[in-house]
C-alpha positions as CSV (number, residue, x, y, z in Angstrom):
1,X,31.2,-5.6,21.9
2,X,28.4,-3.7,20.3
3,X,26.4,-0.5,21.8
4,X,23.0,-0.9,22.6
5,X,21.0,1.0,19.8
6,X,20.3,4.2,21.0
7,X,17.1,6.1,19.1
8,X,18.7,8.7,17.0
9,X,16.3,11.9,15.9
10,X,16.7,14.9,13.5
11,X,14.8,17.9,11.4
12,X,15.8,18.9,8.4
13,X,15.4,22.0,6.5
14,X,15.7,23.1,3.4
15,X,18.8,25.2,3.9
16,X,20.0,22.8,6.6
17,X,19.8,20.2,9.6
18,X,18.4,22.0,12.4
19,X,18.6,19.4,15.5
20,X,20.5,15.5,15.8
21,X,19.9,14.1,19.0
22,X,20.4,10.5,20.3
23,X,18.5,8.9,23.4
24,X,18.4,5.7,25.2
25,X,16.4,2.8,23.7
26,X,13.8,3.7,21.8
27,X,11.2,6.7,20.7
28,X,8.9,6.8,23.1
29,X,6.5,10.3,23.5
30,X,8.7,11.5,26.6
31,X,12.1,11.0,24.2
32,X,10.3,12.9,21.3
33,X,8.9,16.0,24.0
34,X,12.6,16.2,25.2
35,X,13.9,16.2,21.9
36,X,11.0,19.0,20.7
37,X,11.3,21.3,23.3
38,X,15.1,22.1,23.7
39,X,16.6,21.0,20.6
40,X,13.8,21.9,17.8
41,X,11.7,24.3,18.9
42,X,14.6,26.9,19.8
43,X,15.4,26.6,15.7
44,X,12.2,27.6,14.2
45,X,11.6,30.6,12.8
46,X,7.4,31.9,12.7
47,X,5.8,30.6,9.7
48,X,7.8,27.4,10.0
49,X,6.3,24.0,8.6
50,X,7.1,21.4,10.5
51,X,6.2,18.1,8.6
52,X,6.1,14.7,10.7
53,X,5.0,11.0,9.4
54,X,2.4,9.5,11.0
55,X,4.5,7.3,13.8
56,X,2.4,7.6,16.7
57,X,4.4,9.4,19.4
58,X,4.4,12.3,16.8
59,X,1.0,12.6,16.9
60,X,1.0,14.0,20.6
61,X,-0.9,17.2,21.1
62,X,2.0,18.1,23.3
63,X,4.4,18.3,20.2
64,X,2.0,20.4,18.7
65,X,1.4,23.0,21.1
66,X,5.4,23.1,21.9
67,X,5.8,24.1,18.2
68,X,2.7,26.6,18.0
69,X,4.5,28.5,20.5
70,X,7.6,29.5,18.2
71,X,4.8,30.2,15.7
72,X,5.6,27.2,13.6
73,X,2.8,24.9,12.2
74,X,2.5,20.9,12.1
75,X,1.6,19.2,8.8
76,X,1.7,15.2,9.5
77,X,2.1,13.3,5.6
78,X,-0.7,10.8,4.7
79,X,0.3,7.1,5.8
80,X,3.1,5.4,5.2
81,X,4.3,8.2,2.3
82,X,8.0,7.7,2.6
83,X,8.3,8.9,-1.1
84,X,7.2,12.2,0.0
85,X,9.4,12.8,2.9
86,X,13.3,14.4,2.6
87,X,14.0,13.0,6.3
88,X,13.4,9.5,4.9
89,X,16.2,10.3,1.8
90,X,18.5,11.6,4.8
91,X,18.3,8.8,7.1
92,X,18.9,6.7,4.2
93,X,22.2,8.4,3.7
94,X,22.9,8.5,7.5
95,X,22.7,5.0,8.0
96,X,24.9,4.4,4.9
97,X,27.7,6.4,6.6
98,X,27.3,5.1,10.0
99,X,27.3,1.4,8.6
100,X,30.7,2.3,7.0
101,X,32.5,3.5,9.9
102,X,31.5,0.8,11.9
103,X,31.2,2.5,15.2
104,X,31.7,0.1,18.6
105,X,30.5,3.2,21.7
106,X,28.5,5.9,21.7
107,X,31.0,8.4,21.6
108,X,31.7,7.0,18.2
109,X,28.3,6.7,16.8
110,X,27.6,10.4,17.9
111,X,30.8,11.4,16.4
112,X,29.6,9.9,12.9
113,X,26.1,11.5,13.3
114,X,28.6,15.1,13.8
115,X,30.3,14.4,10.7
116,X,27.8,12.9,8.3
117,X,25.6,16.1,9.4
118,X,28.6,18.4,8.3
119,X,29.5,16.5,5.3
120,X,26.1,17.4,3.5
121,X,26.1,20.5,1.7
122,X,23.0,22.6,1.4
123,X,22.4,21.8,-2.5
124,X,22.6,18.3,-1.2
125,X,20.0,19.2,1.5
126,X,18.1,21.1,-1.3
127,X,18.2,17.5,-3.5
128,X,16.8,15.8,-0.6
129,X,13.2,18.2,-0.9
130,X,13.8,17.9,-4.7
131,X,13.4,14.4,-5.2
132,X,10.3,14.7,-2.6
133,X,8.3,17.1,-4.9
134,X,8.5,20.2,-2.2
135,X,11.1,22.4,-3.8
136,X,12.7,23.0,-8.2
């Protein structure tokens, strides 16, 4: 028997990926606050750009202000830009790995998000923001 599908989240850098969390069901604006808030924010640096898509539950002024406070700054993408954003290159390889080890709990899936996370190098990272136009 199959897991229920739990709503995976992550950041990524350009040296590396800064936060992989997994909640019940799906994003919702409470699951992306408590992802924001102890998981992101505490990895940012001052000057940080933190770029989001336009899903809704991103666009919460809450998010924003939680960010501002480690001095980082919000840039959301124009709509429906997916060629534009690294994350969308990284869940693309996350979900290849995770659909080739099959995983049947959980503990399993959140053991695969571990080791795909740690399998990336940083010039793979680094290709990721390549191929989006932010980095040579």
């Amino acid at each position: 028997m199959r897991c229920d599908y739990p709503a995976i989240i992550s950041a990524l850098s350009y040296q590396a990926i800064l936060g992989t969390m997994t909640l019940n069901g799906s994003m919702n604006p409470q699951g992306f606050l408590t992802y924001r808030k102890p998981v992101l924010a505490p990895s940012l640096w001052p000057g940080a750009v933190v770029i989001m898509d336009n899903f809704p539950t991103h666009k919460n002024q809450k998010v924003v202000e939680i960010l501002s406070t480690v001095g980082a700054s919000v840039f959301f993408l124009p709509p429906y830009s997916t060629d534009f954003n690294p994350r969308e290159k990284f869940w693309f390889i996350l979900k290849e790995y995770l659909r080739s080890l099959v995983p049947m709990t959980r503990d399993e899936l959140e053991k695969g998000l571990v080791d795909c996370c740690d399998y990336l190098t940083k010039e793979q990272i680094k290709k990721l923001f390549y191929y989006c136009c932010y980095c040579n």
